[in-house]
DOZAPA-191682 format. One record per residue (C-alpha): residue in three letters; y, x, z; residue number from 1. Coordinates in steps of 0.2 Angstrom, whole numbers. Layout:
<r: ALA; py: Y; px: X; pz: Z; k: NUM> $
...
This chain:
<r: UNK; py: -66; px: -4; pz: 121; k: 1> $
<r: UNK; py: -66; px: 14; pz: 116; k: 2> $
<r: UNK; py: -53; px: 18; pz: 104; k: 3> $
<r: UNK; py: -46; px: 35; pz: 99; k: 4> $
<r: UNK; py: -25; px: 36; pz: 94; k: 5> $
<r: UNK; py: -15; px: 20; pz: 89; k: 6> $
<r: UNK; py: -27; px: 7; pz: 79; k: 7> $
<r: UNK; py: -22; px: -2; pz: 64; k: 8> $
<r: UNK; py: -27; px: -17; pz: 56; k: 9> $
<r: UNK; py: -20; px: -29; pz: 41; k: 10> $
<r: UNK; py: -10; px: -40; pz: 49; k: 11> $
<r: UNK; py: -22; px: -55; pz: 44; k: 12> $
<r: UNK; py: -34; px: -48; pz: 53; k: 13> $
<r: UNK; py: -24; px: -49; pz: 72; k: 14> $
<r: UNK; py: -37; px: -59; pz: 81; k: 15> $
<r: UNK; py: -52; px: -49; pz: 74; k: 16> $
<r: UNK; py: -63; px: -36; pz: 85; k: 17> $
<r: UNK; py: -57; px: -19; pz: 79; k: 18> $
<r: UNK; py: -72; px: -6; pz: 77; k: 19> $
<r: UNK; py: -66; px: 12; pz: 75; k: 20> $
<r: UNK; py: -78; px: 22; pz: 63; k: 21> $
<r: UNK; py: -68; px: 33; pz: 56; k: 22> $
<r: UNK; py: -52; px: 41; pz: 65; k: 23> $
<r: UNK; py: -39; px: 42; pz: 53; k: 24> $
<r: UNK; py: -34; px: 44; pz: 35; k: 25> $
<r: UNK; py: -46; px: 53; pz: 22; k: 26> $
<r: UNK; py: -33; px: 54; pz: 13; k: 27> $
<r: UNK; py: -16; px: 54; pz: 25; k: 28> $
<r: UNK; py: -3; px: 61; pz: 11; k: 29> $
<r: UNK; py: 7; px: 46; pz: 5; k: 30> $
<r: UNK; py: 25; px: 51; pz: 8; k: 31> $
<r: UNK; py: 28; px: 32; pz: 16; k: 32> $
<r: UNK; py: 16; px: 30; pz: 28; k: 33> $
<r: UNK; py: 17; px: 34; pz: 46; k: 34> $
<r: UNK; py: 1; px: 28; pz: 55; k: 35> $
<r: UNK; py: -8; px: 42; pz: 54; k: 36> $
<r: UNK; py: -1; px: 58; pz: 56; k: 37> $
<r: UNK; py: -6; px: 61; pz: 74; k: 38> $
<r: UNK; py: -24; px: 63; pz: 70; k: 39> $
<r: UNK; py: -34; px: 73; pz: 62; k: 40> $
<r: UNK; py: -48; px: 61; pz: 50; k: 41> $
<r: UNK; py: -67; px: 61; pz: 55; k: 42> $
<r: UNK; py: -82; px: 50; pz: 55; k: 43> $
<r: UNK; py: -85; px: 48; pz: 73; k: 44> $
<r: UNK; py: -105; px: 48; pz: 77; k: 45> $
<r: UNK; py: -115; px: 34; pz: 73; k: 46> $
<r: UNK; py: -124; px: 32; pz: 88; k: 47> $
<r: UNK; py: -109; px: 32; pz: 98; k: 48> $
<r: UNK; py: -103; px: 16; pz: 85; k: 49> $
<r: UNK; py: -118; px: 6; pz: 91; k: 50> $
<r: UNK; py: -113; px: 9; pz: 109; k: 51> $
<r: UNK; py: -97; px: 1; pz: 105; k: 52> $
<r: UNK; py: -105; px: -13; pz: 96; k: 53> $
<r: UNK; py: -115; px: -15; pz: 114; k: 54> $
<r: UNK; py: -101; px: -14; pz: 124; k: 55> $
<r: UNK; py: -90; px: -25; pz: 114; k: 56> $
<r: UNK; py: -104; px: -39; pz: 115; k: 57> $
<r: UNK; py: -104; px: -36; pz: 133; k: 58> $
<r: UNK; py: -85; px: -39; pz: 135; k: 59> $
<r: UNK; py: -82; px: -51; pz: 121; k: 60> $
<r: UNK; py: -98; px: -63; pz: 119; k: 61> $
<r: UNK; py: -99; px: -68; pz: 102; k: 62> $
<r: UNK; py: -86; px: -65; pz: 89; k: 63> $
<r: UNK; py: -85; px: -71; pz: 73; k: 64> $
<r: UNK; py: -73; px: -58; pz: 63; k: 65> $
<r: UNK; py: -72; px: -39; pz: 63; k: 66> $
<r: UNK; py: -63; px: -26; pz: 55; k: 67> $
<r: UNK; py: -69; px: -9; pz: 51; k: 68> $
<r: UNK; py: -55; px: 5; pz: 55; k: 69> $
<r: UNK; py: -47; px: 19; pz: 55; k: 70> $
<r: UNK; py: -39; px: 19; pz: 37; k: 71> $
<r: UNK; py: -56; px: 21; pz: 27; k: 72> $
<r: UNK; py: -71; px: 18; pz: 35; k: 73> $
<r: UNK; py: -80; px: 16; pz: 17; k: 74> $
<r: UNK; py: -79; px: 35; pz: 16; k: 75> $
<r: UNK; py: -94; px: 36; pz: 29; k: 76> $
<r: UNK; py: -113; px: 37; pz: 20; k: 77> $
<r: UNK; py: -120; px: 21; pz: 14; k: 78> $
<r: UNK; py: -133; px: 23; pz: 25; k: 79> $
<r: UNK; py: -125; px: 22; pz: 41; k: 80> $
<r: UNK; py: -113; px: 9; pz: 35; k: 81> $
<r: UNK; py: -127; px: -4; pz: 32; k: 82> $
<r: UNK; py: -135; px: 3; pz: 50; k: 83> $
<r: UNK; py: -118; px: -3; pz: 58; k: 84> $
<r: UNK; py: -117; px: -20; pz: 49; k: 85> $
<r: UNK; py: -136; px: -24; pz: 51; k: 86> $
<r: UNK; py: -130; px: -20; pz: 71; k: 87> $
<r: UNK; py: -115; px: -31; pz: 71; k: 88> $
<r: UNK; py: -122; px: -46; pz: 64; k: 89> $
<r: UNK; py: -139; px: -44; pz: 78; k: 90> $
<r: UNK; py: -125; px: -42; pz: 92; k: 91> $
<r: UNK; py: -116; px: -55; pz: 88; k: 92> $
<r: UNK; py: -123; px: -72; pz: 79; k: 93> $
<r: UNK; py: -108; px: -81; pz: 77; k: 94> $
<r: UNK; py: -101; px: -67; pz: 64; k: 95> $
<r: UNK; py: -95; px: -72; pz: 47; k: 96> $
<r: UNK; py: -83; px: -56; pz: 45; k: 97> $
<r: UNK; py: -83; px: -41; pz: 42; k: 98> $
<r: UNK; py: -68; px: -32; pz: 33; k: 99> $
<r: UNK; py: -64; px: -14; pz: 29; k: 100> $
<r: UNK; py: -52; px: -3; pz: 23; k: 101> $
<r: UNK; py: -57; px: 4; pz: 6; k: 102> $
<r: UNK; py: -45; px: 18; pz: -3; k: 103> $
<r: UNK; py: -48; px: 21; pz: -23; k: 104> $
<r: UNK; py: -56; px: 35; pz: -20; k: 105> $
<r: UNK; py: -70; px: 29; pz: -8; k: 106> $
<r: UNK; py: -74; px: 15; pz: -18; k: 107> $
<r: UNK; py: -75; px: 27; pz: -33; k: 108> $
<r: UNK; py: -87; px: 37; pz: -23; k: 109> $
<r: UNK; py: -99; px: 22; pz: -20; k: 110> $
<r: UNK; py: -109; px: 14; pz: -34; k: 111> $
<r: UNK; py: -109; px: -1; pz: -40; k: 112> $
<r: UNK; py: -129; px: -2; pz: -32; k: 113> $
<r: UNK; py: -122; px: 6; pz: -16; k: 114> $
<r: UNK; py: -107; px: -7; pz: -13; k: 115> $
<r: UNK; py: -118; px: -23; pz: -19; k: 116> $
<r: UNK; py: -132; px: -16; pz: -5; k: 117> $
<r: UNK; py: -115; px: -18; pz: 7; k: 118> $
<r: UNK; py: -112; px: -34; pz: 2; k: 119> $
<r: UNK; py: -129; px: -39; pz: 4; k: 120> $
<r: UNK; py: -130; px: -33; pz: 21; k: 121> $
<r: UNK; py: -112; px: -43; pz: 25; k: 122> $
<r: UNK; py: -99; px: -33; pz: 20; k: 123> $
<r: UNK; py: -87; px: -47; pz: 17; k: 124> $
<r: UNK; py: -68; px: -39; pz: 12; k: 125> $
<r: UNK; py: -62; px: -24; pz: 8; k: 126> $
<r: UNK; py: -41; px: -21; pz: 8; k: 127> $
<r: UNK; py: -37; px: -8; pz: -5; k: 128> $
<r: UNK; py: -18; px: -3; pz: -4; k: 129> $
<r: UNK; py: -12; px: -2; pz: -24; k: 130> $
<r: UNK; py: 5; px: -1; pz: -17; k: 131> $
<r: UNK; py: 12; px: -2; pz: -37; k: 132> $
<r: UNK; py: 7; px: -1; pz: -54; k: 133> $
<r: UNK; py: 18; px: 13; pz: -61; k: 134> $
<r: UNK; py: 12; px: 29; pz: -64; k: 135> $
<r: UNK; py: 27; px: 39; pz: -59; k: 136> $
<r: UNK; py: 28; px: 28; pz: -44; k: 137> $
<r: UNK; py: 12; px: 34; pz: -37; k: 138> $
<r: UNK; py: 15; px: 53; pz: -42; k: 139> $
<r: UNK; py: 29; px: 51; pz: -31; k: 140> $
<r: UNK; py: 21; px: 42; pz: -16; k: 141> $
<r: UNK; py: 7; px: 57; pz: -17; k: 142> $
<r: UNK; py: -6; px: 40; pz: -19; k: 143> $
<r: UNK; py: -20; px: 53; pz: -26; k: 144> $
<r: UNK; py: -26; px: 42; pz: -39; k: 145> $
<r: UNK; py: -19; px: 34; pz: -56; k: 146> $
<r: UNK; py: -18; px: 18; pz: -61; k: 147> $
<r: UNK; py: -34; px: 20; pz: -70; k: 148> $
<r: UNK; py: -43; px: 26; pz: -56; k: 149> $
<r: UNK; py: -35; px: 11; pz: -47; k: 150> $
<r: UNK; py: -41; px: -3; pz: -56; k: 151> $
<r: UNK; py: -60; px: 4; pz: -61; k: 152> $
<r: UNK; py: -57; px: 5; pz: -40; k: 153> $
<r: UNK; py: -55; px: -13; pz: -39; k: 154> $
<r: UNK; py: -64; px: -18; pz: -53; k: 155> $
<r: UNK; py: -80; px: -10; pz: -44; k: 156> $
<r: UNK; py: -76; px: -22; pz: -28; k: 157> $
<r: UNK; py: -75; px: -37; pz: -37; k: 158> $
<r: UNK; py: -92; px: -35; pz: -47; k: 159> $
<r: UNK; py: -101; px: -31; pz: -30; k: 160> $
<r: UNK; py: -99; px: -46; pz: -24; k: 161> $
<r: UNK; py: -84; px: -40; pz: -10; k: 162> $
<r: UNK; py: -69; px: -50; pz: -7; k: 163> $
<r: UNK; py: -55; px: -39; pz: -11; k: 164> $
<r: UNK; py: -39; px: -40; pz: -6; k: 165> $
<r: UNK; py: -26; px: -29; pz: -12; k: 166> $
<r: UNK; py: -7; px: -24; pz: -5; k: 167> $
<r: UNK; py: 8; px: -19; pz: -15; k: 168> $
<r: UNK; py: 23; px: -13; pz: -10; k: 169> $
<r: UNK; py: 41; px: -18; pz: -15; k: 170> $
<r: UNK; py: 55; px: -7; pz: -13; k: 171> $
<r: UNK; py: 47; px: 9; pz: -18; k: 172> $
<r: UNK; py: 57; px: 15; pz: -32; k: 173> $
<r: UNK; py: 73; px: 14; pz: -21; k: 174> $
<r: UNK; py: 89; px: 7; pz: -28; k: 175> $
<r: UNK; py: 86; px: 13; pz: -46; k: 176> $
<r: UNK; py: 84; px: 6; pz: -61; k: 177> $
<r: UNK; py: 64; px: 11; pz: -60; k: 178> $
<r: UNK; py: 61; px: -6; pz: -46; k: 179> $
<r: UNK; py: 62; px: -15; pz: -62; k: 180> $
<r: UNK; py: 47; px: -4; pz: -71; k: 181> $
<r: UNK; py: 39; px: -4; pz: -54; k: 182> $
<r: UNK; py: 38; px: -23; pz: -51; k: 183> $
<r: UNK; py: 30; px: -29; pz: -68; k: 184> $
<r: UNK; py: 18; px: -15; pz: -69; k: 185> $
<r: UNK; py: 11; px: -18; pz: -53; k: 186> $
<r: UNK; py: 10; px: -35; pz: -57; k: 187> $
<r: UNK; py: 2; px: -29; pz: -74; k: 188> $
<r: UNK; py: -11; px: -19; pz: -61; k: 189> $
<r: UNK; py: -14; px: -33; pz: -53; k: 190> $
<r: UNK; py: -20; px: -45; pz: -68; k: 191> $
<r: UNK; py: -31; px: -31; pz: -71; k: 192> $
<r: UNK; py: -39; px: -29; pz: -57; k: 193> $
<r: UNK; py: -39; px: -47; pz: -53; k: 194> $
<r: UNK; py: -39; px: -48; pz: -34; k: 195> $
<r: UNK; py: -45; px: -61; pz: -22; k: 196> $
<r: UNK; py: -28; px: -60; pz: -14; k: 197> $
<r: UNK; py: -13; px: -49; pz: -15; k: 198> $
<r: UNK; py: -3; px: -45; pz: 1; k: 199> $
<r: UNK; py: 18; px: -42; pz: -1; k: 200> $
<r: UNK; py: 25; px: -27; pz: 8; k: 201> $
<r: UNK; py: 40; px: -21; pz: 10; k: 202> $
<r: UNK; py: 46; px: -1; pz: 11; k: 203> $
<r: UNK; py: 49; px: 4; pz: 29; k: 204> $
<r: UNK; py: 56; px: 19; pz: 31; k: 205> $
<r: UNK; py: 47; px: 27; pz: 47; k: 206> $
<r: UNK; py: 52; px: 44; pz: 56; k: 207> $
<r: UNK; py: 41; px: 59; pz: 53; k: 208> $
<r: UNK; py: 37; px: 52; pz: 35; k: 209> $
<r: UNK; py: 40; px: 64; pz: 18; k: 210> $
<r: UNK; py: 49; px: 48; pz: 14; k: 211> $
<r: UNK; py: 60; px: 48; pz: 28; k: 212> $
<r: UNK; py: 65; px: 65; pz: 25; k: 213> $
<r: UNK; py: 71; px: 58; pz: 7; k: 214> $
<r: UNK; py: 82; px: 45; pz: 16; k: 215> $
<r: UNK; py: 90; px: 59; pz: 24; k: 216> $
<r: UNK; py: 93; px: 71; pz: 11; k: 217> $
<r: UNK; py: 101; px: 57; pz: 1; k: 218> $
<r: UNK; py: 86; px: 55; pz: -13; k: 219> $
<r: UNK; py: 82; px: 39; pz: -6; k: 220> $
<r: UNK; py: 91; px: 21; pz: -5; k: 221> $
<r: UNK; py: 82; px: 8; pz: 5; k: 222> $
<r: UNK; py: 83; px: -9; pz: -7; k: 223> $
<r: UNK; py: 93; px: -23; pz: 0; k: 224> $
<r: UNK; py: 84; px: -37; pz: 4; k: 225> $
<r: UNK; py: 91; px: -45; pz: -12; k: 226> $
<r: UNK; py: 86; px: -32; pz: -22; k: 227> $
<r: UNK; py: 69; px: -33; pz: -14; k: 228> $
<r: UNK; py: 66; px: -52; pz: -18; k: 229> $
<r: UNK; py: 74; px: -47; pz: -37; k: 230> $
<r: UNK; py: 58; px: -37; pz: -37; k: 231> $
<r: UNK; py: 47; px: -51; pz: -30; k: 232> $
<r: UNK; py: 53; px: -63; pz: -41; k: 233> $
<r: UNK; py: 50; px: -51; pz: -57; k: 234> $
<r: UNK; py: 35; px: -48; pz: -50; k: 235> $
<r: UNK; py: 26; px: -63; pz: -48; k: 236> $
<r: UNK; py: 34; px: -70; pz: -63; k: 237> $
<r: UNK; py: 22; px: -56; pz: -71; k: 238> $
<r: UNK; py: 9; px: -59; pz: -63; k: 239> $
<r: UNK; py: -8; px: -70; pz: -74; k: 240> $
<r: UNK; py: -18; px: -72; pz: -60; k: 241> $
<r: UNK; py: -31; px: -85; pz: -58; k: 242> $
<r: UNK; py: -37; px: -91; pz: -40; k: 243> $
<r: UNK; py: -29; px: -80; pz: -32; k: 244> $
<r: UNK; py: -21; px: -79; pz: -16; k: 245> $
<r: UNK; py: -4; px: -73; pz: -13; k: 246> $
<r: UNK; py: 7; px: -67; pz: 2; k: 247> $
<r: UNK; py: 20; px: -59; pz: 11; k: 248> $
<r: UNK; py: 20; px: -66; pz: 28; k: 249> $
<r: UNK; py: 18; px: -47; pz: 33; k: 250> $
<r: UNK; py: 34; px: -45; pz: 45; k: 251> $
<r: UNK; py: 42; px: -30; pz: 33; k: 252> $
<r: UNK; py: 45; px: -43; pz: 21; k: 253> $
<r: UNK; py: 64; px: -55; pz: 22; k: 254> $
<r: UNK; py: 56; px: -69; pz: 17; k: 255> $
<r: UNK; py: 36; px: -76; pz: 21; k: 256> $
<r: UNK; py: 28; px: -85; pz: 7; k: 257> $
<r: UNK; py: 9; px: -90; pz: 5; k: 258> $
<r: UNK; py: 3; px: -100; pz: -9; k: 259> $
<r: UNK; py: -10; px: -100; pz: -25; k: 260> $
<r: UNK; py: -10; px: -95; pz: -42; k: 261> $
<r: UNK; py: -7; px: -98; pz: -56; k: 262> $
<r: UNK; py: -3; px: -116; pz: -46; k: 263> $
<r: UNK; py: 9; px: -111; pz: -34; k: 264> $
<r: UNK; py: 17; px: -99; pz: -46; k: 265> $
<r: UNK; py: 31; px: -112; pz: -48; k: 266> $
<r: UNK; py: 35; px: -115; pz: -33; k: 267> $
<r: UNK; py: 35; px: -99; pz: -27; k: 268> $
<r: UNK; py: 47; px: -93; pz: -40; k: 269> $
<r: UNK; py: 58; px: -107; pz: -39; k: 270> $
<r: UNK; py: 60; px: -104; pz: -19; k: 271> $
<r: UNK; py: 64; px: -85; pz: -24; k: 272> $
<r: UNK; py: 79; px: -89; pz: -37; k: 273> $
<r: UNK; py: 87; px: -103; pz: -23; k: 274> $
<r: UNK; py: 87; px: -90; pz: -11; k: 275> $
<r: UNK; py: 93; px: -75; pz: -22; k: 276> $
<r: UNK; py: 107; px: -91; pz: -27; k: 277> $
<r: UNK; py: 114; px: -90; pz: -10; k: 278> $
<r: UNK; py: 106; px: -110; pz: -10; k: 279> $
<r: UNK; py: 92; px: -108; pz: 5; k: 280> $
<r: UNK; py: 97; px: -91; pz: 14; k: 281> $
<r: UNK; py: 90; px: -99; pz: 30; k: 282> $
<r: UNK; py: 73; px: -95; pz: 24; k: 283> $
<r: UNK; py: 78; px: -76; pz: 25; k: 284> $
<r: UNK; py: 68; px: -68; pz: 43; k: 285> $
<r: UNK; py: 73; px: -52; pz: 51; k: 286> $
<r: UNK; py: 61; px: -38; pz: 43; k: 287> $
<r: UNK; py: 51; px: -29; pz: 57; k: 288> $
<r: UNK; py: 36; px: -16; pz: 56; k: 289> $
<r: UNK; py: 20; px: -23; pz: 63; k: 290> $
<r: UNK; py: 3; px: -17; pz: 60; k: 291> $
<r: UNK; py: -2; px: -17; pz: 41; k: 292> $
């Protein structure tokens, strides 16, 4: 297949056909993230993504999942995103799929009329990373949207039609008192915008990040993994959510957890505090950086 730069993807989506539309970030300033930075964003042509839609059929058969990248492909006219589904789903019958990258302020570009047409035309998740719920927190990580602007973001999937799933990010706010503001207002985001499913990240610090450059000059502290399931636990124990999925099998996190709530919220709490007790540290992984 033709891809331009390094391609990222959630890391559920591992076994999906990657589909570059866009190449890189529209947005690109968030003082963490590292995935990006060697390229300069653009909606590639249309005509050549129904090339690629060819020549994956050709190489791959059928498929049944794909994944719309680079980091927000929903930035593309309406238009042509419903050309490039109504293409995927004639190239391949067996598709039931198709997921997206969505940033607050794409979605706030669409309409409400514009993502249902979407949906209608098989547009079946889009990933929206909220990364926290506190207002200073996202000033800081250059997010370019409020917490406001966030959840009417979400909101906006969700009455589409559009499976949303939503990431967060412990460990942000460093080792200061502020991961404790940070936890339960993001889980206070989340029961407002009441995701499909919330994914669990942890902070990496990447080189060549604005973050990164904090860890050096000493206004940064990387959380202990402790600390970090201290900010899980406070933040699931915030959290209202109804039939909603939640996860941190991403490999930045120490421990990988998947359950339900508000079902598993027991369970899932109790497993954190026996852990954070010192009584079932074997459950404790290596953290590594994957793709997110």
């Amino acid at each position: 297949m033709r891809y331009e730069g390094n391609i990222y993807s959630p890391h559920i989506a591992g076994d999906d056909y990657i589909l570059q539309c866009t190449i890189g970030c529209s947005h690109n300033q968030c003082t963490f993230c590292y995935m990006y930075k060697d390229k300069q964003y653009r909606v590639r042509e249309l005509n050549e993504i129904l090339e690629d839609i060819e020549l994956a059929k050709e190489y791959y058969g059928d498929v049944k999942k794909v994944f719309l990248a680079d980091g927000d492909a929903l930035t593309m006219p309406t238009k042509d995103l419903v050309t490039i589904l109504k293409h995927l789903y004639a190239a391949f019958p067996g598709l039931t799929y198709v997921g997206v990258y969505a940033s607050a302020a794409s979605i706030l570009s669409k309409t409400l009329s514009e993502l249902k047409e979407l949906q209608k035309y098989g547009l079946v998740e889009a990933h929206l990373g909220v990364e926290s719920g506190d207002e200073e927190i996202l000033r800081d990580i250059h997010k370019g949207v409020n917490c406001e602007e966030m959840v009417q973001a979400g909101s906006r999937v969700r009455q589409a039609g559009i499976n949303l799933f939503v990431t967060v990010i412990l460990g942000l706010a460093g080792r200061t008192p502020k991961a404790w503001d940070h936890a339960k207002n993001t889980a206070q985001i989340c029961n407002k915008i009441l995701p499909d499913y919330v994914g669990i990240l942890t902070i990496i610090v990447q080189p060549g990040t604005e973050l990164y450059e904090k860890t050096q000059r000493g206004e940064f502290e990387v959380p202990t993994d402790m600390e970090i399931l201290e900010e899980m636990r406070l933040m699931i124990r915030g959290m209202t959510l109804t039939n909603t999925g939640i996860t941190s099998i991403h490999p930045s996190n120490c421990i990988y957890l998947d359950n339900v709530l508000p079902e598993g919220k027991d369970e899932l709490l109790q497993t954190l505090t026996r852990v954070i007790d010192g009584k079932d540290i074997a459950l404790l992984r290596s953290r590594a950086i994957d793709r997110v």
